[in-house]
N, C-alpha and C positions, 0 to 999 in steps of 0.2 A: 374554213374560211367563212366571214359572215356575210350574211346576203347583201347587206350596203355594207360601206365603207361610211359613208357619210349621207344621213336622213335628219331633215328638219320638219316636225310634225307643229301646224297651225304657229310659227314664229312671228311674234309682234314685238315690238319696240313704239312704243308711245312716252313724245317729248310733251309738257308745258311751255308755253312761250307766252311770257308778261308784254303786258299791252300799256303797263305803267300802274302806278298806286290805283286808282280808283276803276280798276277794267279790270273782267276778269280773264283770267289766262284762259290762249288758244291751244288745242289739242290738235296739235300734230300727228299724224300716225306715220312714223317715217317709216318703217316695215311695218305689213298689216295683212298678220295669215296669213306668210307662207310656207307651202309644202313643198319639199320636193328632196327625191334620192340618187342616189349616185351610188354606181355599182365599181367595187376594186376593181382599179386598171383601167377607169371609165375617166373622158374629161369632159364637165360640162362648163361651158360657155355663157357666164350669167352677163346678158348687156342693157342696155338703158341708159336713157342720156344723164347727165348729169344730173346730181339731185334727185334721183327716184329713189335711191335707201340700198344700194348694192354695198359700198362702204360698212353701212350699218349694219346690213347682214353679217359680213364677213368678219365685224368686232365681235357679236355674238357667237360668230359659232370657235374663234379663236379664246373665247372664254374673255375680253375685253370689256364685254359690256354684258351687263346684266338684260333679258329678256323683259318684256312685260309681262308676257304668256309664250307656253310651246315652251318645244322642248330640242336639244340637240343631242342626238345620239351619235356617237364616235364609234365603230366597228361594233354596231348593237348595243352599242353601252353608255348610259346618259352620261352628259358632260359630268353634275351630280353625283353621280356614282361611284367618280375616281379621283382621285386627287387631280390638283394642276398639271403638277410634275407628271404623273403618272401620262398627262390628256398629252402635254406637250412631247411626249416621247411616240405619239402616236401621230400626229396633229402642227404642220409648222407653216409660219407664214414669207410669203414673198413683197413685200411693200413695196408702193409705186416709187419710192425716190431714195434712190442709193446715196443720195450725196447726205442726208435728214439720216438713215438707217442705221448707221455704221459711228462708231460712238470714234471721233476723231483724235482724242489721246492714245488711244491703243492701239497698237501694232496689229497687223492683219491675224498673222498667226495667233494673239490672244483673242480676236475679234472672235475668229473660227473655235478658238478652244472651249472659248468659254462656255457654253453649253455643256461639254464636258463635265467641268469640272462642279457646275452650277448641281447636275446629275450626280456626281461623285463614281463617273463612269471610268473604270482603268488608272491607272499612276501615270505620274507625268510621262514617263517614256513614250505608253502606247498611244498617251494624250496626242504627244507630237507627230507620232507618223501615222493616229488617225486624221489629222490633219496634212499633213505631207498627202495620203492616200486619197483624200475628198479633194483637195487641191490641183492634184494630176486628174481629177473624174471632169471638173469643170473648166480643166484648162487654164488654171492659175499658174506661172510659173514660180518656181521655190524661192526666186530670186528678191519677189514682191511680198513674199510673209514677213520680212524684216520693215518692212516698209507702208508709214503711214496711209489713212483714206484718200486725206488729200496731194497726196505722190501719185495719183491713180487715176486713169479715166474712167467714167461714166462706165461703160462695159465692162471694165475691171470691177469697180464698185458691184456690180450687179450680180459679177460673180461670184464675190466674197460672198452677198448676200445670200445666193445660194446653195453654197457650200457649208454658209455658217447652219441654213437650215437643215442640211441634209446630214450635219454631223452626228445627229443623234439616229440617223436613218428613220427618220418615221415612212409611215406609206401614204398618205395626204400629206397635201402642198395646197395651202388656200394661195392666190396670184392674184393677187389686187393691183393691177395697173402693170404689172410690171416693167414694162416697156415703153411706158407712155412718155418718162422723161429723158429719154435715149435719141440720139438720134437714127435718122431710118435705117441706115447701114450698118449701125448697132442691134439694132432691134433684130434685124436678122437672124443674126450669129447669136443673142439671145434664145429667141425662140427654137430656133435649130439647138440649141442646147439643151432645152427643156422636152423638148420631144426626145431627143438621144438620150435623155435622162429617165424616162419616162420608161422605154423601154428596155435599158437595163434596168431598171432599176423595181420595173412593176410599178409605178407612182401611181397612184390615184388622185387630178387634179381638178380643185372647183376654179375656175381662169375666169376672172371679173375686168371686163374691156369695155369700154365705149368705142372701139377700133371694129367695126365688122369683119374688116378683110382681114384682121391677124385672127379671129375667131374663128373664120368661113378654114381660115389653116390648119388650127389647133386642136380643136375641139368633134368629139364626136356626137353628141348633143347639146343642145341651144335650150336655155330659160331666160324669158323678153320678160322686164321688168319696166312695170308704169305705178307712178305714183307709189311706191310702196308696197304693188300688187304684182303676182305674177298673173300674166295674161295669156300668155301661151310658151306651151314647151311641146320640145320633139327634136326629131333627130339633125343631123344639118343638112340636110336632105330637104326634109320636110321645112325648115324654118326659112333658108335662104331662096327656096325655089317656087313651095305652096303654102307659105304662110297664109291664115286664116284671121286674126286678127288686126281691125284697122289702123290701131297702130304700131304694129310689127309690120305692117307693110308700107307705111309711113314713114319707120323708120329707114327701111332696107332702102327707100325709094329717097332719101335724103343723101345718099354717098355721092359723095361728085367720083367721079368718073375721071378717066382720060382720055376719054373719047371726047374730043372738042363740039364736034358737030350735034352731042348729047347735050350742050349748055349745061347750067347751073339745075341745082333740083330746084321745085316752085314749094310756093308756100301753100300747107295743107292745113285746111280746116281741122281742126282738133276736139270739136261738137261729141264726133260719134263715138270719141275711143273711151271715155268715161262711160257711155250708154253698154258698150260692147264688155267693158269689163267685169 
């Protein structure tokens, strides 16, 4: 077994943005150097408000989007090194919105096959009751594989999604949002899936939330993303209780609450967390 499942060494993505004909273009650095690893069977919790480059990360490391610099190692082994095919047999993603994900002329059970066959994994027969089989794992019933995206709710959608990734069984699951366009009551029974899945299954998950409280759930280590930088990591222990930087505590300290008598969170100076990073 290799020491990470999933290590990203010095990772940058750097945009141009024109300012029109006669200006010259702004460098963006939407990711900028980052580290960090993740051990099999490990989930880490990447959050950050909107806009700090989590997205961006997670197109890189799904092979999406090309790097600046750094490098993405998949169970020891640069992305580079292997074919796509090859990474994507290792390596799948979970995208934030089921309704966008899910290609809506084709029937579910093709939706879930296809990866199969894209692989040229088994003949049709075993194609269909690996799908019958992944379909019973996430609670799809068989009744709904004949049956289009939009025949489906949201939590259904979500499942296919999942089932389409796990058809190929890899052991990483990048989760970007997953949950976010779900409703709460949904979200749930998601989550709770993905954790049961997890451990049958051995998963190894990078889970990218701007949701603290489904993170503080999910996850057994936390990396706080500011501006394109990571600013602190550690356990969830450590991140939600003794966090150390101004603004990981900044942000923990923005969650409204349902504690009435708590009020709304206050507006916090944002001076220091640039100086801190």
């Amino acid at each position: 077994m290799p020491d990470y499942a999933l290590e990203l060494s010095n990772l940058s993505r750097h945009f141009y943005l024109k300012n029109g004909a006669f200006k010259e273009a702004t460098l963006l650095k939407a990711v900028d150097g980052v580290s960090l690893r993740i051990r099999p069977g490990e989930t880490l919790g990447l959050v950050g408000e909107s806009g700090c480059g989590k997205s961006t990360l997670a197109k890189m490391i799904l092979g999406l989007l090309e790097p600046t610099d750094g490098d993405v190692l998949v169970n020891d082994k640069a992305r580079g090194a292997s074919s796509r095919l090859a990474m994507a047999r290792q390596l799948q993603p979970i995208f934030q919105d089921p309704y966008s994900s899910l290609n809506p002329r084709k029937t579910i059970e093709k939706i879930i096959r296809l990866p199969l066959q894209l692989h040229k994994v088994g003949d049709r027969h075993s194609q269909k009751k690996a799908v019958k089989d992944i379909s019973d794992l996430v609670g799809l019933p068989e009744r709904l594989l004949k049956q289009y995206p939009g025949q489906l709710s949201g939590g259904q959608r979500q499942r296919v999604a999942i089932a389409r990734a796990l058809i190929l069984r890899p052991n990483i699951l990048v989760c970007d949002e997953p949950t976010s366009a779900l409703d709460v009551s949904v979200q749930a029974q998601i989550l709770n899936l993905l954790m049961d899945l997890k451990k049958e299954l051995n998963l190894t998950y990078l889970f990218i939330s701007h949701n603290l409280g489904v993170v503080e759930h999910l996850v057994d280590r936390v990396a706080v993303m500011y501006r394109g930088k990571l600013v602190e990591q550690g356990t969830r222990e450590e991140i939600f209780h003794h966090a150390k930087h101004p603004y990981t505590q900044a942000l923990l300290s923005s969650v409204l609450t349902p504690e009435p008598a708590l009020g709304v969170p206050e507006v916090l100076d944002s001076s220091s967390w640039d100086k801190a990073s």
